[in-house]
C-alpha positions as CSV (number, residue, x, y, z in Angstrom):
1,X,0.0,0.0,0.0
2,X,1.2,3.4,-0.8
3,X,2.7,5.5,2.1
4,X,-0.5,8.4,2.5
5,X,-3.0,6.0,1.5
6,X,-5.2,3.8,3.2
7,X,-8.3,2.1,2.1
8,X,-8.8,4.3,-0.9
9,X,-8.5,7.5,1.3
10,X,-5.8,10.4,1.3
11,X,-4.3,10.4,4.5
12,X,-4.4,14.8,5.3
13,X,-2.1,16.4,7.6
14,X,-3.5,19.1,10.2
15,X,-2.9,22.6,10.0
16,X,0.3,24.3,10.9
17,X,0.4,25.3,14.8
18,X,1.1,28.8,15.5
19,X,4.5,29.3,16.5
20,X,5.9,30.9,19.1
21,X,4.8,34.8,19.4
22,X,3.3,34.3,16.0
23,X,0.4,36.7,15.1
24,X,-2.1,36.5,12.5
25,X,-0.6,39.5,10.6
26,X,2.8,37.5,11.1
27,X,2.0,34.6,10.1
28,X,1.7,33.4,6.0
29,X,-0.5,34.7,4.2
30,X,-4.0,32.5,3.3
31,X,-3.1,30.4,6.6
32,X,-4.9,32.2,9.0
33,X,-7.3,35.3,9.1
34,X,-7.6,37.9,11.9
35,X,-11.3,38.1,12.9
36,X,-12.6,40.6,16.0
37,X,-14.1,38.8,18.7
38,X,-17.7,37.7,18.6
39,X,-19.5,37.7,22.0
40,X,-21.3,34.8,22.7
41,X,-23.0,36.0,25.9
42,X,-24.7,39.5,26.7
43,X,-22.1,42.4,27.2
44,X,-22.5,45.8,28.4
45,X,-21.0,48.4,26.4
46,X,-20.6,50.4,23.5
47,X,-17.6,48.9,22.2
48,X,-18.5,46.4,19.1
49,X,-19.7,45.9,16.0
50,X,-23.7,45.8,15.2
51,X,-25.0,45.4,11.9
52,X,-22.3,47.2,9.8
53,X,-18.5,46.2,10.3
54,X,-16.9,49.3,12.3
55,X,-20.1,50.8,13.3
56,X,-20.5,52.0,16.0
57,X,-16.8,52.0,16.8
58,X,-15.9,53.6,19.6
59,X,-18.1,57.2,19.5
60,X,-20.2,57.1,22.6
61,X,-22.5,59.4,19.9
62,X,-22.7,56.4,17.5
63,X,-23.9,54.0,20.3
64,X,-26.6,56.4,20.7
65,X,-27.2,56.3,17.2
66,X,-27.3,52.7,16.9
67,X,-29.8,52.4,20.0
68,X,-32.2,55.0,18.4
69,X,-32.0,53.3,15.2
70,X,-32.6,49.7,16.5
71,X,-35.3,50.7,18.7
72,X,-37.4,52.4,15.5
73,X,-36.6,49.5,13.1
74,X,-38.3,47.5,16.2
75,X,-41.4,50.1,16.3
76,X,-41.5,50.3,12.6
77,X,-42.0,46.5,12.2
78,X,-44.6,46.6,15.1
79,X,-46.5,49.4,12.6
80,X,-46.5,47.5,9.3
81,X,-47.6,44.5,11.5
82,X,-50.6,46.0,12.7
83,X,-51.3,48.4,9.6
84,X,-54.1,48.0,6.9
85,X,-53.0,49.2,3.7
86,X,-56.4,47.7,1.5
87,X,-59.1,50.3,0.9
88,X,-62.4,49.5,0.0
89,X,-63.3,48.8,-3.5
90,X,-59.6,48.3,-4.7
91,X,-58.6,45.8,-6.7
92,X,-57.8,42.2,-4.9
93,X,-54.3,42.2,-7.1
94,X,-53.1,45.6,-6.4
95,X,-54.4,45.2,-2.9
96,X,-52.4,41.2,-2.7
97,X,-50.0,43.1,-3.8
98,X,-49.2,46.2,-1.5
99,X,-50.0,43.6,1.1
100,X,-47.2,41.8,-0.1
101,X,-44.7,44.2,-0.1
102,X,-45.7,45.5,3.3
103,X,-44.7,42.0,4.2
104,X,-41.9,41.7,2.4
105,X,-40.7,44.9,4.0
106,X,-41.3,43.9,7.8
107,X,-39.8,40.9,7.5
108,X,-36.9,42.2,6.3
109,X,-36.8,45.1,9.2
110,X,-37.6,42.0,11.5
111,X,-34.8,40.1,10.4
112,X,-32.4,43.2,10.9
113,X,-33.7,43.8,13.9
114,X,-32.7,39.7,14.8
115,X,-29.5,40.7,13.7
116,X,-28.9,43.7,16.0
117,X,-29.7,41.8,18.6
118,X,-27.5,38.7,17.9
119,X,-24.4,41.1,18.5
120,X,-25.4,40.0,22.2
121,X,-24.5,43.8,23.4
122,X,-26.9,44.3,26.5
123,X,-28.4,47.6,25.5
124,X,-29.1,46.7,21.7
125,X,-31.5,44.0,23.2
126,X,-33.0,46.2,25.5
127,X,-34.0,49.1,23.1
128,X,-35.4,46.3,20.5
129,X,-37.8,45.2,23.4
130,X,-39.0,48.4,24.2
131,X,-39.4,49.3,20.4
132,X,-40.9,46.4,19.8
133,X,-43.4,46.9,23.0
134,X,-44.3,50.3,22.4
135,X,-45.1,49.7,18.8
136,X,-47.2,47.1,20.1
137,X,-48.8,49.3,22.9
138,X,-49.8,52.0,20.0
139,X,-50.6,50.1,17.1
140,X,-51.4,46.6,18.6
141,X,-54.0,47.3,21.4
142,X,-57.4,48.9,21.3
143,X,-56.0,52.0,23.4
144,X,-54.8,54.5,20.6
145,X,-58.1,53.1,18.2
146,X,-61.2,54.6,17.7
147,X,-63.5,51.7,18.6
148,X,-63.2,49.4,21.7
149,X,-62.2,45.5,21.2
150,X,-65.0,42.9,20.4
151,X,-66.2,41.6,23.6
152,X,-65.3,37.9,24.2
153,X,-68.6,36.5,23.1
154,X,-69.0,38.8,20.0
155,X,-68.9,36.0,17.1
156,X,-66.9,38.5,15.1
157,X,-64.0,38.3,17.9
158,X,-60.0,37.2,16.7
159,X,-60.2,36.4,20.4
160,X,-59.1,32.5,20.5
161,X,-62.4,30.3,22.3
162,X,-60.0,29.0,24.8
163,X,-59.3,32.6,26.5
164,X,-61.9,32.7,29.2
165,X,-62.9,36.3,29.7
């Protein structure tokens, strides 16, 4: 049998070990990449990348930023969730199709908003909660509409039958 082979399979070598006070910038080129550090548990800080590579950086300022923007992609999905955009007497295509879009567009946002959040930074998690909450508070419950909810035994009700009232 040939030295290397064995049963029909090439034998492969690991990779090379880091040497000694070897960095990835000193190290060959193509054998080894340098990557920041992901967190893989909730931090607190301002100090790490969400979303964009480099942003926020370092500026307490675009922290802020980042907060206010991840809280309203939060309240803006909470809006096109709870939003009606057919009117009366349209078309069922055009109206399939705004709806579609709509849809198209908060999943997107919600998928962004997924993504600020798996940067596992403490405050980025906290401000998409409360986006998403007081979307939900303004366009989700009856309080900011002009007519009260259904009442339980209304037939008309999105109420499930198994919530007693």
């Amino acid at each position: 049998m040939d030295e290397g082979h064995m049963n029909g399979m090439t034998e492969m070598s690991p990779p090379p070990m880091a040497t000694a006070g070897a960095t990835p910038t000193t190290m060959a080129a193509g054998s080894m990449h340098h990557h920041p550090m992901m967190h893989m548990a909730f931090f607190w800080g301002k100090n790490g990348e969400i979303l964009f590579p480099g942003w926020p950086g370092t500026n307490s300022g675009m922290y802020a930023l980042v907060l206010i923007f991840v809280f309203l992609l939060a309240f803006l999905v909470e809006l096109l969730s709870h939003s009606n955009f057919g009117r009366k007497g349209s078309s069922p295509v055009a109206v399939g199709l705004v709806q579609t879009l709509v849809h198209t567009l908060r999943a997107g946002l919600a998928y962004m908003v997924m993504l600020a959040v798996m940067s596992f930074n403490g405050g980025v998690f906290l401000v998409a909660v409360a986006g998403h909450a007081l979307g939900f508070f303004v366009f989700g419950t009856w309080i900011f509409k002009k007519s009260p909810p259904p009442l339980a035994g209304d037939k008309s009700s999105d109420m499930s039958p198994m919530i007693c009232a």
